[in-house]
C-alpha positions in Angstrom: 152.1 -63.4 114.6 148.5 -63.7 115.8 147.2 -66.6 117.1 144.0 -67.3 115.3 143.1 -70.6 117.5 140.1 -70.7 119.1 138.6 -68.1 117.0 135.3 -69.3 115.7 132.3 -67.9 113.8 129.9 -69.0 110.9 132.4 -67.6 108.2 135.5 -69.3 110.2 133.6 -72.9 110.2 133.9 -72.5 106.1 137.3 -72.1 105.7 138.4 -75.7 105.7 136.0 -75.9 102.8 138.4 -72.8 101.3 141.5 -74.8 101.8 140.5 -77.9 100.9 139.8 -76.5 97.2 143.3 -75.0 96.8 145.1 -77.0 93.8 148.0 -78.8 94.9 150.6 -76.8 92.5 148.8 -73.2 93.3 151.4 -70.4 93.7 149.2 -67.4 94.6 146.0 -67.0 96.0 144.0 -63.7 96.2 141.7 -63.2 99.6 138.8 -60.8 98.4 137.3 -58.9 101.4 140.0 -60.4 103.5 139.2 -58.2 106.6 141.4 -58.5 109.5 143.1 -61.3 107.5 142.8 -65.2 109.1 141.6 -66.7 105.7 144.9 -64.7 104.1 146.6 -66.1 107.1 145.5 -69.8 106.6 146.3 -70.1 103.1 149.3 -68.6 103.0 150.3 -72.4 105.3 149.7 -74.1 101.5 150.3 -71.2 99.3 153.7 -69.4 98.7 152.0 -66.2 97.6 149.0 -64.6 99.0 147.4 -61.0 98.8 144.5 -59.8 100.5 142.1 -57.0 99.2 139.8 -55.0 101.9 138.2 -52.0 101.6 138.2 -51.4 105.2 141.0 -49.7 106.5 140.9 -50.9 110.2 140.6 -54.2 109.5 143.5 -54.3 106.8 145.8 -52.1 110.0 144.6 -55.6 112.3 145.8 -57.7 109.2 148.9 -56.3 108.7 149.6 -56.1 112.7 149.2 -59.8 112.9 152.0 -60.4 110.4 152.0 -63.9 108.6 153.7 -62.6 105.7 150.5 -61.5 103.3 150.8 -58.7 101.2 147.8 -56.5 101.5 146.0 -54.0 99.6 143.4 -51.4 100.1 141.2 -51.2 97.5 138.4 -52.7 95.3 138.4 -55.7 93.9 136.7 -54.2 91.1 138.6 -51.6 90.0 142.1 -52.3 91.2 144.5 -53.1 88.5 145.3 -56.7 89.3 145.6 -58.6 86.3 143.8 -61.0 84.5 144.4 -64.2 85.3 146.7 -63.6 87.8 145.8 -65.9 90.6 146.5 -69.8 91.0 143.5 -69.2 93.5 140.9 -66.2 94.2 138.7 -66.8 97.3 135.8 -64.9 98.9 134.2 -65.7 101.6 131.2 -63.6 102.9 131.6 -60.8 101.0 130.5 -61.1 97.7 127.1 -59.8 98.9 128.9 -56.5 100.0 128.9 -56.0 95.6 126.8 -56.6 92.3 127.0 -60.1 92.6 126.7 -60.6 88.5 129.7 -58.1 88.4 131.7 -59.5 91.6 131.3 -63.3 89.8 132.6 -61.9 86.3 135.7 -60.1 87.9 136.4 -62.4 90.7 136.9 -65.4 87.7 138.4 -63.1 85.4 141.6 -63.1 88.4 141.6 -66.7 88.0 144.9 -68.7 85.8 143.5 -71.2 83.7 143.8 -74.3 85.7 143.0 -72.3 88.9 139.9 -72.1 91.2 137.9 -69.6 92.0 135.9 -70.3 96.0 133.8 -68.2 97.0 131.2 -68.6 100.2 128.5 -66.4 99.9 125.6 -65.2 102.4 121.9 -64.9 100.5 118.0 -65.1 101.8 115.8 -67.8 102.1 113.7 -68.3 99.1 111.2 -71.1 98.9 110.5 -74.5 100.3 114.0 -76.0 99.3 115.7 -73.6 102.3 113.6 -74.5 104.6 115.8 -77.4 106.8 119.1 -75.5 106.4 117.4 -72.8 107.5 116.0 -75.3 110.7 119.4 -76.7 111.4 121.2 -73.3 111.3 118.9 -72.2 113.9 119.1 -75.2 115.7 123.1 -75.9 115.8 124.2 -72.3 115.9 123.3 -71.7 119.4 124.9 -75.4 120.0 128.0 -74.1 118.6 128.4 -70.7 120.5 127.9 -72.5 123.3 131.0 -75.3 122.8 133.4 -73.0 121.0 132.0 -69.4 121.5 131.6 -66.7 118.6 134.7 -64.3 117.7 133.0 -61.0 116.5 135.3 -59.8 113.5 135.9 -56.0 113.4 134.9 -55.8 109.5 131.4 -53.9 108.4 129.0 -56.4 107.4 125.5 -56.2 105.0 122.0 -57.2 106.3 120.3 -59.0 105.2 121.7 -59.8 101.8 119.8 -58.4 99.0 119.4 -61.3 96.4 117.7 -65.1 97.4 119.9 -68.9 97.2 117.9 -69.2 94.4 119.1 -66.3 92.6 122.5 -66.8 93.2 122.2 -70.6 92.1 121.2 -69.5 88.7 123.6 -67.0 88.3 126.6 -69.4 89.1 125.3 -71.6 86.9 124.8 -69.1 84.4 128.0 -67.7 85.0 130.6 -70.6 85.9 129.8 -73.4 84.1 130.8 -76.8 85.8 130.8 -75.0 89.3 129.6 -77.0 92.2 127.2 -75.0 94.2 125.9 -76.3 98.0 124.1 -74.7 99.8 125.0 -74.5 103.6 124.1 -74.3 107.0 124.6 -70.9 109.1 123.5 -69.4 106.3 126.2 -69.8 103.6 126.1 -71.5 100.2 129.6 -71.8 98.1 130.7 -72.4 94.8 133.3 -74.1 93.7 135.0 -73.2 89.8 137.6 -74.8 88.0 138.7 -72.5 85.0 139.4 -74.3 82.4 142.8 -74.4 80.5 143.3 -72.0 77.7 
C-alpha cells in the first residue's frame, strides 16, 4: 500500500475535518471525486466499507495501484445507479465545484442513510467584505506552510477559478441542508457539515 505521509496540500489539511465528522457506528462511506484515492484511503482506517467515485481514469489506475482495500468506480456521481440512501457517510472534498452545485448538493444528500452525514469541503470566490481576512491569512500562511511541509501536486484535473461566490454557496446549503454547519476556511475552502435526519 501507498504511503500517504508527508503528503500535504490545501485539500489534504481538510481531511481531519472529514474524519472527524464520520459517526461512530458508520458502515460505509462514499468518497465523491476521490482522485488518486488518500481521503478513500484515510477513511477506510474508521470505516469498514468505503467506495470512491472519479471520473478521471488515471487518477482512479493511481487509486487502485495503491491498494488500501477501497472499491472504486469510474463514473458520475450523478448518474451512476448507487442507491438512495445508501451511505452511512458521503464526503466531497474539492470537487463539488467540478458540477451544478444545486444538483451535486441534492444528489450528494440524497446517498446519505438517515442518521448519516454528508461532508463536503468546497472551493468558491471571494465575494464581499466578510472574505476579506480569510482571504489575508490564506495568502499569508500558505507560503508558511509550503515552506515547513512542502506541497504534493495531485494528478487529478482541477476547475479555475470556481464559478459561484462563498456567498452563494452559503445560501444554498442553507437552502438546501437545513441544520448544516457551514465555515468558511482558510486556503480557500469552506465546508458543510449535514446530519440527515431519521426517517
Amino acid at each position: 500500500m501507498t504511503s500517504d505521509a508527508g503528503r500535504w496540500n490545501h485539500n489534504v489539511h481538510y481531511h481531519p475535518l472529514v474524519l472527524g465528522a464520520v459517526p461512530p457506528a458508520a458502515r460505509t462511506a462514499l468518497d465523491v471525486g476521490c482522485g488518486e484515492g488518500m481521503l478513500a484511503r484515510h477513511l477506510r482506517t474508521v470505516v469498514p466499507q468505503v467506495t470512491g467515485i472519479d471520473l478521471h481514469a488515471p487518477s482512479l489506475a493511481e487509486a487502485r495501484a495503491a491498494g488500501g482495500d477501497v472499491t472504486y468506480v469510474e463514473g458520475d456521481v450523478l448518474t451512476h445507479p448507487f442507491m438512495p440512501g445508501s451511505f452511512d457517510v458521503v464526503a466531497s472534498v474539492a470537487t463539488l465545484h467540478h458540477l451544478d452545485a444545486r444538483a451535486g448538493l441534492l444528489r450528494l444528500a440524497a446517498l446519505v442513510r438517515p442518521g448519516g452525514r454528508l461532508v463536503v469541503v468546497g472551493l468558491a470566490r471571494p465575494s464581499g467584505p466578510a472574505d476579506v481576512l480569510p482571504e489575508a491569512a490564506g495568502l499569508v500562511l500558505g507560503p508558511l506552510a509550503r515552506l515547513r511541509r512542502g506541497y504534493w501536486e495531485h494528478p487529478s484535473p482541477t476547475v479555475w477559478p470556481p464559478p459561484a461566490t462563498y456567498a452563494q454557496m452559503r445560501a444554498l446549503v442553507r437552502e438546501l441542508l437545513p441544520g448544516a454547519r457551514w465555515r468558511r476556511h482558510v486556503y480557500w475552502r469552506w465546508s458543510a457539515v449535514w446530519t440527515r435526519p431519521d426517517a
